[in-house]
Structures are given as structure tokens and as C-alpha cells.
N, C-alpha and C positions, 0 to 999 in steps of 0.2 A: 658506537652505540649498539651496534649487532646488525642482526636480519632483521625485516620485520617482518611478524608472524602476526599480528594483529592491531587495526585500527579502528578505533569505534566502531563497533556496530558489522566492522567487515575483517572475514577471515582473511588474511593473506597468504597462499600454497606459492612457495615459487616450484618452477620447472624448468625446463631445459630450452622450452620454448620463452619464459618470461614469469608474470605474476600471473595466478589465477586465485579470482575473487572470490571468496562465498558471503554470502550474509544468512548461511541457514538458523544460526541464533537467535539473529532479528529478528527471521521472520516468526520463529518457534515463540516468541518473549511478547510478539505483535499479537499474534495469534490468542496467546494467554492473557493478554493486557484486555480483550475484547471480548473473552469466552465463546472462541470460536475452536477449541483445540479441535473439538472431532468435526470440525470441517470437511467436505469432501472438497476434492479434484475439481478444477474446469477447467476446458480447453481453452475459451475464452477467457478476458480478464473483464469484461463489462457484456452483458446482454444488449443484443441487437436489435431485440423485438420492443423493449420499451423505451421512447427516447423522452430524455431528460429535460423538463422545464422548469422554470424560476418559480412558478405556483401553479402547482398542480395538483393541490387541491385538498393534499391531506395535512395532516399536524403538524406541529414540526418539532425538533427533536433535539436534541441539546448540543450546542453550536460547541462548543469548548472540546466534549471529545468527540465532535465528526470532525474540527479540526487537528487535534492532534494525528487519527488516525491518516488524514490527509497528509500529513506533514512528514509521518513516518512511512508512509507509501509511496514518497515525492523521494523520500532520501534511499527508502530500497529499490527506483529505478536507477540509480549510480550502477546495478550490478543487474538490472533486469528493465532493459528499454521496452520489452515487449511490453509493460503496463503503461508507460507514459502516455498516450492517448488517455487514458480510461483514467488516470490519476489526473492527466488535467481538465477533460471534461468534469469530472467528480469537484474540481479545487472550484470552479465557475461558481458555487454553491455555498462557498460557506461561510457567507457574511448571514444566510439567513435559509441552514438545510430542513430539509423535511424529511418525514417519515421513508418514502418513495427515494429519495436522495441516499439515506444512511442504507438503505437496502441496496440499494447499486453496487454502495462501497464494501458491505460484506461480501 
């Protein structure tokens, strides 16, 4: 069948030491899926100053794609555990998210 050089969603680099993962695609294709391309940077992956409740008071915002974006943020921790906290906190959420909620997740 060959090497593999690519699996859904995730680049495959082999090396000398093994396989090295990217999903910078994903994330480039996430990003555009959401109209976030000119995004900036964060050190963090979730703000620490506002913490997140079940109703907190504002609108709420349409459950279908703050799930999806959820789901494809679930699947780009396979290559980046540093968001897993912040994606599962976020996933708590989306039987019924809000305004304040989808903000988090940008």
C-alpha cells in the first residue's frame, strides 16, 4: 500500500525518530469554516478570567455549529492535548450554548 503520508484531517512526516503529526489543514479549513482566518495568536487556549456557566444569562446561539466546531476541536486534540481541558469544558455546553459559551470557543 506504501507510506502514509496522509490521514484525514492529519498530515503524516515520518522521521528517523518515528511519525510526526500535523493537522495544520485542519486547522487552516476550521478556521475558514468559521471566519476566523485573521485571527490572532493566544498563549492560552480558554480565558481564565471568565468562568463558564450553564445560564449565564445571555442568548443563545445556534447549537448545530457550536457543535460541530466542538467536535472538530475534540478531533484536532489527537495532535494538540494542550486544548483538551478547554475543549471539554466548552463540550459541557452544547445540548443548549450561548452567546458567552460560542465566545469562549473562538
Amino acid at each position: 500500500m506504501g507510506h502514509l503520508y496522509f490521514f484525514p484531517g492529519i498530515e503524516v512526516i515520518p522521521t528517523a525518530k518515528g511519525l510526526f503529526l500535523l493537522q495544520h489543514k485542519y486547522i487552516r479549513d476550521l478556521l475558514s469554516k468559521t471566519s476566523m482566518n485573521m485571527a490572532k495568536d493566544v498563549h492560552t487556549p480558554m480565558s481564565t478570567s471568565s468562568p463558564l456557566t450553564l445560564s449565564d444569562g445571555s442568548a443563545s446561539t445556534d447549537s448545530t455549529k457550536y457543535r460541530k466546531v466542538i467536535g472538530a476541536l475534540q478531533y484536532l486534540g489527537l495532535t494538540r492535548p494542550d486544548i483538551a481541558f478547554a475543549v471539554n469544558r466548552l463540550s459541557q455546553f452544547m445540548h443548549k450554548p450561548t452567546k458567552c459559551h460560542w465566545t469562549a470557543a473562538k
